[in-house]
C-alpha positions as CSV (number, residue, x, y, z in Angstrom):
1,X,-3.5,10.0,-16.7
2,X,-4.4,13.2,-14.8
3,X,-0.5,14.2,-14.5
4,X,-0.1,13.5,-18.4
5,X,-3.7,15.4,-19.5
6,X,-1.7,18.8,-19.6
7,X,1.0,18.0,-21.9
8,X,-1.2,17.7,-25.2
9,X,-4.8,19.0,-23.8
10,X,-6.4,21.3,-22.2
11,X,-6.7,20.3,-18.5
12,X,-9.8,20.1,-16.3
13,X,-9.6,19.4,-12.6
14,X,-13.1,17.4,-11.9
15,X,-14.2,18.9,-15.5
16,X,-15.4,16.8,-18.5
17,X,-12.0,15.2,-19.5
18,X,-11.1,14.2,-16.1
19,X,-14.8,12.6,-15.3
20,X,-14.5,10.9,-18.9
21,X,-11.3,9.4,-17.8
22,X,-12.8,7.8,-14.9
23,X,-15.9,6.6,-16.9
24,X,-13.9,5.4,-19.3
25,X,-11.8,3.5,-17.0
26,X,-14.0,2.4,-14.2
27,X,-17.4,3.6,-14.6
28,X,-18.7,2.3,-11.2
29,X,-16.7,4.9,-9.5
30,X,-18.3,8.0,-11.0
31,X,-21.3,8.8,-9.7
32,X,-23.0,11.5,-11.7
33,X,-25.8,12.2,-9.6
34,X,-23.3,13.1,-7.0
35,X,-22.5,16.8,-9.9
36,X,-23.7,19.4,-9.0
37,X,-23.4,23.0,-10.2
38,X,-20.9,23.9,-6.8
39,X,-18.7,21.2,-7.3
40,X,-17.5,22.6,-10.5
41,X,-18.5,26.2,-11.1
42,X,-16.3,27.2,-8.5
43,X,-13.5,25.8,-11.0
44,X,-15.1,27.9,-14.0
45,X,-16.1,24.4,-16.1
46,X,-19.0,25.5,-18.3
47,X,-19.6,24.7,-21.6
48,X,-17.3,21.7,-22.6
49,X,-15.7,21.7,-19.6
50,X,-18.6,21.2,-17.8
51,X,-18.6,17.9,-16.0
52,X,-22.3,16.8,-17.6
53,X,-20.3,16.6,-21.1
54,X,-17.9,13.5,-20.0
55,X,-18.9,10.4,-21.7
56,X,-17.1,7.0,-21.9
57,X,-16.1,8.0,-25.8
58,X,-14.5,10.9,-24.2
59,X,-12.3,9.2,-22.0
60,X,-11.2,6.5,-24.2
61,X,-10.4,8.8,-27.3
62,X,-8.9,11.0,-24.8
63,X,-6.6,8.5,-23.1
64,X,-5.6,6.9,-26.1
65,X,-4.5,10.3,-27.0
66,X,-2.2,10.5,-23.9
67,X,-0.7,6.9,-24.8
68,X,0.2,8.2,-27.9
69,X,1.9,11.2,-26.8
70,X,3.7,9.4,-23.9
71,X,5.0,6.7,-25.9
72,X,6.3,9.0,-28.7
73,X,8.3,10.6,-26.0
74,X,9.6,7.5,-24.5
75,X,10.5,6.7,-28.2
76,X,11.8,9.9,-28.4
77,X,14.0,9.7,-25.2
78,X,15.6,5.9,-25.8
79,X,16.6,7.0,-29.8
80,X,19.1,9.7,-28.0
């Protein structure tokens, strides 16, 4: 979803989108504990960006947002 999270959202390297993708998806590969202020200040994430924010709501509402968008543009493509 990573290469899709640009086209209608704000994107977030390791920020609070991505990590809510991945806990949304498969949890046991996101270990939080493992966050730590250097592994994302150095992108600038504070504030909703910052990584502490994801959630599993997050990442579904988020990814179902990306669906959306992607298949209105496959739509979009085949009704040409």
């Amino acid at each position: 979803m990573p290469f899709a999270e640009n086209m209608i959202m704000d994107g977030d390297h390791a920020g609070a989108n991505e990590t809510s993708f991945m806990l949304y998806l498969d949890k046991s590969l996101v270990n939080m504990t493992a966050i730590r202020d250097v592994n994302y200040q150095d992108h600038g994430w504070a504030g909703p960006k910052d990584p502490m924010n994801a959630s599993v709501a997050r990442g579904e509402e988020s990814i179902r947002q990306i669906i959306a968008h992607l298949k209105a543009e496959i739509d979009k493509a085949l009704a040409r």
